[in-house]
C-alpha atoms as an extended CHARMM CRD file, in Angstrom:
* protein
*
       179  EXT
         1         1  UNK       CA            -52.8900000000      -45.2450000000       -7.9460000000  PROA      1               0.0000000000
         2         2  UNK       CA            -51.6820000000      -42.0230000000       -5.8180000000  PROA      2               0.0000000000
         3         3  UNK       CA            -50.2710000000      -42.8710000000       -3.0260000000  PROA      3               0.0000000000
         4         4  UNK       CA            -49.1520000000      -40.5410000000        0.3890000000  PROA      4               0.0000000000
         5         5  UNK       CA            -45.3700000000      -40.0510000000        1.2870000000  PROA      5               0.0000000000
         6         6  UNK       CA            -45.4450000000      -42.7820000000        3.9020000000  PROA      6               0.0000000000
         7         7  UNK       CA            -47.2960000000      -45.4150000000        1.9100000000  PROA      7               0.0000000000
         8         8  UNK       CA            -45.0070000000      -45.6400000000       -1.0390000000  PROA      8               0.0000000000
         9         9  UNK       CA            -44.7070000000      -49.2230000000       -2.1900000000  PROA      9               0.0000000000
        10        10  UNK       CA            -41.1430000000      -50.0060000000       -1.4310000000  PROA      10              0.0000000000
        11        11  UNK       CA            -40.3390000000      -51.1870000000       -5.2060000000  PROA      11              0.0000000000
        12        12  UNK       CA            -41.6560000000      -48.4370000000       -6.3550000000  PROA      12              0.0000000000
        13        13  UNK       CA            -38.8580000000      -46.0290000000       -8.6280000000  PROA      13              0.0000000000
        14        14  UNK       CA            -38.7170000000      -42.1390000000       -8.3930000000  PROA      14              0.0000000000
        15        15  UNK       CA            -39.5430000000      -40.8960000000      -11.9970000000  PROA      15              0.0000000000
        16        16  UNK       CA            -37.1510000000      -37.9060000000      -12.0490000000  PROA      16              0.0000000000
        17        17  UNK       CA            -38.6360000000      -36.4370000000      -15.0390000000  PROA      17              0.0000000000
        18        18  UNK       CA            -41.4590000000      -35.0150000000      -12.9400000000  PROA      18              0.0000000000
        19        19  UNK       CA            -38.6850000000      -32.1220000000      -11.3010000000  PROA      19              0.0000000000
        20        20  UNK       CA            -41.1850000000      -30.6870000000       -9.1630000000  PROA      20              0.0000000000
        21        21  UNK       CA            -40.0070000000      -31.6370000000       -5.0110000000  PROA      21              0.0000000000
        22        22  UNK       CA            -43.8090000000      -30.7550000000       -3.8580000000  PROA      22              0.0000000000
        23        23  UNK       CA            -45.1020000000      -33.3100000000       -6.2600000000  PROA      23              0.0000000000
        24        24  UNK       CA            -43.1050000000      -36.4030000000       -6.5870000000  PROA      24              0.0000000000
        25        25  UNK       CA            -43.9880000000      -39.6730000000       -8.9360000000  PROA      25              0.0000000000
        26        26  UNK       CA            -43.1780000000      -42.8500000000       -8.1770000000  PROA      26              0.0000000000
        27        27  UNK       CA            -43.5250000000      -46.1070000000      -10.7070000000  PROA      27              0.0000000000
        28        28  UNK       CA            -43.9430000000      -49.9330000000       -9.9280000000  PROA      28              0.0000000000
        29        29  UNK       CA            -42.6350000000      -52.1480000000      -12.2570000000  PROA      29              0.0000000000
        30        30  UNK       CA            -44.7160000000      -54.2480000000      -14.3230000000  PROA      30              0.0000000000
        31        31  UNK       CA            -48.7510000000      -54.0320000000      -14.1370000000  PROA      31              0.0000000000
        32        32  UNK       CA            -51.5140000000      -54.4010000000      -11.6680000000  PROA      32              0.0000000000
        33        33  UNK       CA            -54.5010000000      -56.1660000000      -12.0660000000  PROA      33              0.0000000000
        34        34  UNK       CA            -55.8770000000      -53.6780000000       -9.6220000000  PROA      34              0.0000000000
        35        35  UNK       CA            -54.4840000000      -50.6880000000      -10.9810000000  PROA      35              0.0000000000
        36        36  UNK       CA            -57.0430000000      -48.1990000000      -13.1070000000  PROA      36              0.0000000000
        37        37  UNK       CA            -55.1760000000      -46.3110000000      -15.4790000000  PROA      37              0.0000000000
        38        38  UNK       CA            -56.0730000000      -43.1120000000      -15.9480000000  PROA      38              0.0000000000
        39        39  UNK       CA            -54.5450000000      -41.8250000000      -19.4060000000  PROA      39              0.0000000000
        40        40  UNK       CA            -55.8830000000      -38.3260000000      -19.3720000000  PROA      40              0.0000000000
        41        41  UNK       CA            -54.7320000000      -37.3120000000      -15.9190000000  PROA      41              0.0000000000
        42        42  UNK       CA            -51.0640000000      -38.9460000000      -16.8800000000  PROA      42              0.0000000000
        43        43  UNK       CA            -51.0420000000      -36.7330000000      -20.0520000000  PROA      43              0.0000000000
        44        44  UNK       CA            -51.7240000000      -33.6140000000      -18.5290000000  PROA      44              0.0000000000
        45        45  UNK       CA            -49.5780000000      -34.1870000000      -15.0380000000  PROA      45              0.0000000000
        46        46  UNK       CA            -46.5260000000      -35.0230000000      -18.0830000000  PROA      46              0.0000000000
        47        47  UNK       CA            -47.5320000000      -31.8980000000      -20.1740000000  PROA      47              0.0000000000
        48        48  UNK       CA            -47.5610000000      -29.6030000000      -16.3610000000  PROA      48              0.0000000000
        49        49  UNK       CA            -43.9540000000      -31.5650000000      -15.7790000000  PROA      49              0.0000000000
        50        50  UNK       CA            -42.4450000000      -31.1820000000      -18.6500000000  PROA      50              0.0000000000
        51        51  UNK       CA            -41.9760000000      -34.8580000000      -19.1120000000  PROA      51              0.0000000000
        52        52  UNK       CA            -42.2350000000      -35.9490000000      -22.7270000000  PROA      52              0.0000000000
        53        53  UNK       CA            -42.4540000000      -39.3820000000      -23.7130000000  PROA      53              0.0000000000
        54        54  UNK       CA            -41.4150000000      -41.4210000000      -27.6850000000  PROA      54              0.0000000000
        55        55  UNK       CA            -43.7130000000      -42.1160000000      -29.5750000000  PROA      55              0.0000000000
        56        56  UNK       CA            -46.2890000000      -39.7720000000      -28.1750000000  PROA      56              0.0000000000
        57        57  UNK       CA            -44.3960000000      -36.4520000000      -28.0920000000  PROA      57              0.0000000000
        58        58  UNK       CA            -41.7210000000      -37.1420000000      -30.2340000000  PROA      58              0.0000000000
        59        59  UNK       CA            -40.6400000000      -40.1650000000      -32.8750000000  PROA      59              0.0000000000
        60        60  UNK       CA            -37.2770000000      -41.7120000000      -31.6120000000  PROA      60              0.0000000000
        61        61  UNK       CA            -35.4940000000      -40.7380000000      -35.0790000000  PROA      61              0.0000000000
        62        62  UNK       CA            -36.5450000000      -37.0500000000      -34.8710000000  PROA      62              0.0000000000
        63        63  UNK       CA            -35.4260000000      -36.0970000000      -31.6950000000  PROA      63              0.0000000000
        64        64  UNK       CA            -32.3650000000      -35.6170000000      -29.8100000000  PROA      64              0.0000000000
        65        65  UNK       CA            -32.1140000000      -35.9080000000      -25.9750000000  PROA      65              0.0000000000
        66        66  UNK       CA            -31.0760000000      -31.9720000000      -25.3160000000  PROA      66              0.0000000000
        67        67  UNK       CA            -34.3850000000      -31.9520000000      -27.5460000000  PROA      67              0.0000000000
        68        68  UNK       CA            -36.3410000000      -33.2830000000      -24.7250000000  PROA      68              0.0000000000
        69        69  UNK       CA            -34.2080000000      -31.6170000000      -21.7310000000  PROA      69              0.0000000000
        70        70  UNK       CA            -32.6840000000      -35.2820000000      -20.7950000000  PROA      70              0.0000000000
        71        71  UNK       CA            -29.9140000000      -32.9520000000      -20.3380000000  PROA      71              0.0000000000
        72        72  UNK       CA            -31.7700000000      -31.1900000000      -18.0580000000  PROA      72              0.0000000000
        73        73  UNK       CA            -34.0520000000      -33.5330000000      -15.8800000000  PROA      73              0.0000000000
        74        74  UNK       CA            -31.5550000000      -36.3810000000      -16.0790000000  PROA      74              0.0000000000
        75        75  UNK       CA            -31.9940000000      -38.2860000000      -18.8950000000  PROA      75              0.0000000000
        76        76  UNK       CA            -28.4550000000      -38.1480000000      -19.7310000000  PROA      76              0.0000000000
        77        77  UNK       CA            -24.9670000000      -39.1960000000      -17.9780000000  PROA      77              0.0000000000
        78        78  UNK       CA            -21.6600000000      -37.7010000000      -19.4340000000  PROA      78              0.0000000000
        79        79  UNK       CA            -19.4030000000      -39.7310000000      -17.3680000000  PROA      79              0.0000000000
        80        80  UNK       CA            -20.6990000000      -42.7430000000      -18.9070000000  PROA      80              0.0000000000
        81        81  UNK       CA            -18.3120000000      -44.6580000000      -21.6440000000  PROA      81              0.0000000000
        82        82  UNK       CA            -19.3570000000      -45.3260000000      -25.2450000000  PROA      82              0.0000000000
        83        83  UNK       CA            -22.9070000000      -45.3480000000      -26.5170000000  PROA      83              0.0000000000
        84        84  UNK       CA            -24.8250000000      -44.4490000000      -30.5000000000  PROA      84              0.0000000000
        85        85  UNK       CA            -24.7620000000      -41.1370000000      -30.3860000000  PROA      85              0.0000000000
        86        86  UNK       CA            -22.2650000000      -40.2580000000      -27.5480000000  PROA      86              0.0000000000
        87        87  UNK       CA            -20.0730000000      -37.9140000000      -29.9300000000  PROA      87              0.0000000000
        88        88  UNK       CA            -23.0620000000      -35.3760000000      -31.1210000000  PROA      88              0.0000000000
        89        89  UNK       CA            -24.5870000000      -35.4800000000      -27.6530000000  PROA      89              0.0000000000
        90        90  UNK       CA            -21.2880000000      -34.4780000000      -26.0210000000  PROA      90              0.0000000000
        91        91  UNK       CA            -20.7740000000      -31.8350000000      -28.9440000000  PROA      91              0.0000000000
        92        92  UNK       CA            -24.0530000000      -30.3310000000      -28.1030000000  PROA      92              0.0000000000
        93        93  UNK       CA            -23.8680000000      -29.7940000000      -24.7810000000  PROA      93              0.0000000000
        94        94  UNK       CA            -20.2920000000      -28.6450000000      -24.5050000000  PROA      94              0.0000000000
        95        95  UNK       CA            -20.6370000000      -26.4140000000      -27.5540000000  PROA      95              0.0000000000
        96        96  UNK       CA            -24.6130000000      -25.2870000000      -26.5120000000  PROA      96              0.0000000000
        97        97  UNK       CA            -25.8490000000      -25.9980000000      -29.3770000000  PROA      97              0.0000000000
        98        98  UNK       CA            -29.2090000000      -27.6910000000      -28.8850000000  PROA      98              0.0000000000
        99        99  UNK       CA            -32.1070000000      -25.2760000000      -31.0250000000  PROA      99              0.0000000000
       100       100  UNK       CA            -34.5620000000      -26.8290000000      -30.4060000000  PROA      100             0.0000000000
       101       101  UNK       CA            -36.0650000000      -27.8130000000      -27.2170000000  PROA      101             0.0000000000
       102       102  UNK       CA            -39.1120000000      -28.9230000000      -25.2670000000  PROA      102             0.0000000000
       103       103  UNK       CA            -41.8160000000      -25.9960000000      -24.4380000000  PROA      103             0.0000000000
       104       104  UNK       CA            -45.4840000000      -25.6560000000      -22.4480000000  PROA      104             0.0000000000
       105       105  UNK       CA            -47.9620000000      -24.2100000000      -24.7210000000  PROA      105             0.0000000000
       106       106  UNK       CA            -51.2070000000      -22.6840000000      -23.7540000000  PROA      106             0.0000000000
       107       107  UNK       CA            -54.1010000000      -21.2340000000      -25.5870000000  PROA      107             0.0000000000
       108       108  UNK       CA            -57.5660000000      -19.7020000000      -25.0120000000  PROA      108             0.0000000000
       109       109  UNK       CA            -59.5570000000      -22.9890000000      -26.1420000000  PROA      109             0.0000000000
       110       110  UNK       CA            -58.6390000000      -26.4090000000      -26.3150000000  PROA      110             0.0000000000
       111       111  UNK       CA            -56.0910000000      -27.8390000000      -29.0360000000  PROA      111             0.0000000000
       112       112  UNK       CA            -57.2610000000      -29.2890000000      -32.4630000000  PROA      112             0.0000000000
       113       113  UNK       CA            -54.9800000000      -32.2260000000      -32.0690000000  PROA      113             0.0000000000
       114       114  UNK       CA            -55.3070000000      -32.5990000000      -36.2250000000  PROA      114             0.0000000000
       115       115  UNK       CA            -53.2260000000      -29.6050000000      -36.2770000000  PROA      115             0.0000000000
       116       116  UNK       CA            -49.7290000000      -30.6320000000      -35.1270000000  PROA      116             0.0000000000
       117       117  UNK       CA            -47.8890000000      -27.5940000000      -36.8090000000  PROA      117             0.0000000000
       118       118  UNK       CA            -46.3450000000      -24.6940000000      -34.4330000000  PROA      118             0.0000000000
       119       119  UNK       CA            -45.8440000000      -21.6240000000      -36.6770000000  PROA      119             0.0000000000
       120       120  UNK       CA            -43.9690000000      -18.5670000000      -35.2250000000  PROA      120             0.0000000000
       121       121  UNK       CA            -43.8020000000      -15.4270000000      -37.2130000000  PROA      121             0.0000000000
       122       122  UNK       CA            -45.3370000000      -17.4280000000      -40.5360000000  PROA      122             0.0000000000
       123       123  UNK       CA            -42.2760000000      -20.0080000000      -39.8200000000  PROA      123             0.0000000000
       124       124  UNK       CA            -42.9520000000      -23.3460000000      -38.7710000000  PROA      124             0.0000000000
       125       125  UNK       CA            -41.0800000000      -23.2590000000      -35.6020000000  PROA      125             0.0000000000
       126       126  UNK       CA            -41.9210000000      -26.7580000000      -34.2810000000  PROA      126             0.0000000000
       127       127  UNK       CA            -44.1000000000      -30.0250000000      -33.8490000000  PROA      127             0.0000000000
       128       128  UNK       CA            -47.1630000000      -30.1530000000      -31.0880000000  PROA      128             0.0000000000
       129       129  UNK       CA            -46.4130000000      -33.4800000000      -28.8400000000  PROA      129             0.0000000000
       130       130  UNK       CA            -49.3220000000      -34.3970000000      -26.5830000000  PROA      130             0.0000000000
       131       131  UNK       CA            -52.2860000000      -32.0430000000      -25.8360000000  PROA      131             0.0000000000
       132       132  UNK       CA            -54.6350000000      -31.7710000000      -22.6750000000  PROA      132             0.0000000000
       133       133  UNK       CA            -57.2660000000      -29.0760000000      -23.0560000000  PROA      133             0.0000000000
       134       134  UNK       CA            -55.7200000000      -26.0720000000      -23.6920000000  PROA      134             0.0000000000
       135       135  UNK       CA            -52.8070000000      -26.7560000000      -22.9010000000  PROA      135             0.0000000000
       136       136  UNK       CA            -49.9360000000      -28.8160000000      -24.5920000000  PROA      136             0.0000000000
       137       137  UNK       CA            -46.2500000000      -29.4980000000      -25.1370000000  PROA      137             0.0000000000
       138       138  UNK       CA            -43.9210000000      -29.4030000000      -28.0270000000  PROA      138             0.0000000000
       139       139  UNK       CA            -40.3470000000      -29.5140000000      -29.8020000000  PROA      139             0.0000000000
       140       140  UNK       CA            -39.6810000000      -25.9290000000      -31.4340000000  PROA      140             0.0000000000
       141       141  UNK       CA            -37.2020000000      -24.0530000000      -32.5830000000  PROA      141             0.0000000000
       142       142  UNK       CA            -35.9630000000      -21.4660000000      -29.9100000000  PROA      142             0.0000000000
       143       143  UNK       CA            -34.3440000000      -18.9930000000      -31.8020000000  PROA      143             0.0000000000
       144       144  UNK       CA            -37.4430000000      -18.6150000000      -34.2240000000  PROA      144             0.0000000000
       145       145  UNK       CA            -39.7690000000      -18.7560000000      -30.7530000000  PROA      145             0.0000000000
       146       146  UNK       CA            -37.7490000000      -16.0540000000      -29.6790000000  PROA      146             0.0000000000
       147       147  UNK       CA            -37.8100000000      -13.8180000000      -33.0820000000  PROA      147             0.0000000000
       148       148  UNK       CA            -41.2820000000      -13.7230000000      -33.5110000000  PROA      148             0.0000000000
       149       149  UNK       CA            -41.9630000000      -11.4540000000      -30.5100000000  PROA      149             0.0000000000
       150       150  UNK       CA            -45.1780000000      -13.5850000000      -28.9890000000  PROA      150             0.0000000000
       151       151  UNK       CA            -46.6410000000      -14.2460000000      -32.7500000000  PROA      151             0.0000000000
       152       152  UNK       CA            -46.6340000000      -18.2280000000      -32.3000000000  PROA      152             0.0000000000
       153       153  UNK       CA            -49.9780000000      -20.1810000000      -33.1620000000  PROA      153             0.0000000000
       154       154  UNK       CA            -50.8720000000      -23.8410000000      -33.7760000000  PROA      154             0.0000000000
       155       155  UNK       CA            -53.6780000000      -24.0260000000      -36.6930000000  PROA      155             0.0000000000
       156       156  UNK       CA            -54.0980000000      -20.3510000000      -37.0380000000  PROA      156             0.0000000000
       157       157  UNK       CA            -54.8210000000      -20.1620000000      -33.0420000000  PROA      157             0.0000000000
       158       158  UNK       CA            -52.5680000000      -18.0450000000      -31.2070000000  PROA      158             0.0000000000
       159       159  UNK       CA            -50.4270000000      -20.0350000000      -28.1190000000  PROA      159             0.0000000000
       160       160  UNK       CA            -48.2790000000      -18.9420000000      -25.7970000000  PROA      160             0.0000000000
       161       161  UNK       CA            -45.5700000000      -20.7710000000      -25.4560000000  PROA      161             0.0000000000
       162       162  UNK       CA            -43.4920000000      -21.1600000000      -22.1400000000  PROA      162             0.0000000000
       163       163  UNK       CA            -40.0910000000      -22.9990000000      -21.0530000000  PROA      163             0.0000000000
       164       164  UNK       CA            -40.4560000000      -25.1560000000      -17.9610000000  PROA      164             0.0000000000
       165       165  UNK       CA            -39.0910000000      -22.8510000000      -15.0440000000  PROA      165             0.0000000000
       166       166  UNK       CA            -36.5620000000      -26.2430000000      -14.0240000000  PROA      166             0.0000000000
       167       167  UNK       CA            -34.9570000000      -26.2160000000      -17.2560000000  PROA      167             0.0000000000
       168       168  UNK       CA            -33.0820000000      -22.6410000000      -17.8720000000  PROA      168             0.0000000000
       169       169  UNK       CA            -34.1920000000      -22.5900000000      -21.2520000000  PROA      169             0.0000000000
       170       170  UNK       CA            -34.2350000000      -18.9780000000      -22.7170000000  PROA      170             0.0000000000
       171       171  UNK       CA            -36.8250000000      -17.9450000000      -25.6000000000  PROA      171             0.0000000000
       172       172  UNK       CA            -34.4790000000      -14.4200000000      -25.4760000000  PROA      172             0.0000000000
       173       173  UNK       CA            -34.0080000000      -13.7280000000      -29.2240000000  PROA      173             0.0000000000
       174       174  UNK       CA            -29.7860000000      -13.8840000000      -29.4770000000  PROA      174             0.0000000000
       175       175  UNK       CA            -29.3810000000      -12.4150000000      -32.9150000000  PROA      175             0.0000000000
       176       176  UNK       CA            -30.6310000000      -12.3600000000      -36.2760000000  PROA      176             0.0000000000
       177       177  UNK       CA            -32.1270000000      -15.6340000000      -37.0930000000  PROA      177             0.0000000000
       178       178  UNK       CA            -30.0740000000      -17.7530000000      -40.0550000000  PROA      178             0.0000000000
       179       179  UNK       CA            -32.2050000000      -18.3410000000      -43.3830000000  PROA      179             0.0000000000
């Protein structure tokens, strides 16, 4: 249900992964008998945000959070004390090491969501997540985004492939690739 600025259900929770100040989300907790989901408009206001989600964009053992910009949108606290993980996270975002990160792809016709593959210069560079249209979002590889000089396709279809303005990710080749 969309609701206007002064009609927000006071339980409701701010979903911070939707960065965008002009179009805020807010979540109630727990379901609605009343409520009509609407899958297809959810997938493509995440896929416009930037807002990936386990399980549909990503399996939970394949992905690390800088992978998904929780370092960006808030996912992540680096104040907090000990968690699984803590010691790579920290590493890679004190070092800047994350390669691979979450994109916005477009293409002229809609997405063959059989073909999950994102090739860049013959490479696979990535992994589509979820797909609305002709438009979609995935994990990939920046440095081999950034090498292949705008030859990136999914299936054989060319895509062009964009970092969300709110997350300072560069696709500005740094160097010669590593083999």
């Amino acid at each position: 249900m969309i609701y206007g600025e002064d009609d927000i259900p006071e339980d409701a929770v701010s979903d911070r992964r939707f960065s965008q100040p002009e179009l805020p989300l807010f979540r109630l907790p727990g379901r609605s008998a009343e409520a009509q989901d609407d899958p297809e408009t959810y997938t493509a206001l995440r896929i416009e945000a930037g807002a990936a989600e386990m399980h549909m964009d990503f399996a939970a053992q394949d992905a690390f959070p800088h992978d998904v910009l929780f370092d960006k949108n808030g996912g992540l606290n680096f104040r907090k004390g000990c968690y699984v993980g803590q010691e790579v996270v920290s590493r890679m975002q004190h070092r800047g090491t994350a390669r691979r990160r979450l994109v916005h792809l477009e293409a002229s016709e809609p997405f063959n969501t059989d073909e999950g593959v994102v090739e860049a210069g013959g490479k696979t560079a990535g992994n589509l997540g979820s797909v609305s249209g002709n438009t979609a979002m995935a994990i990939v590889r920046t440095d081999r985004i950034a090498s292949a000089a705008g030859d990136v396709s999914v299936g054989g279809m060319p895509v062009s492939v964009t970092p969300y303005a709110w997350s300072g990710v560069s696709l500005e080749a740094a160097g010669a690739e590593p083999e």
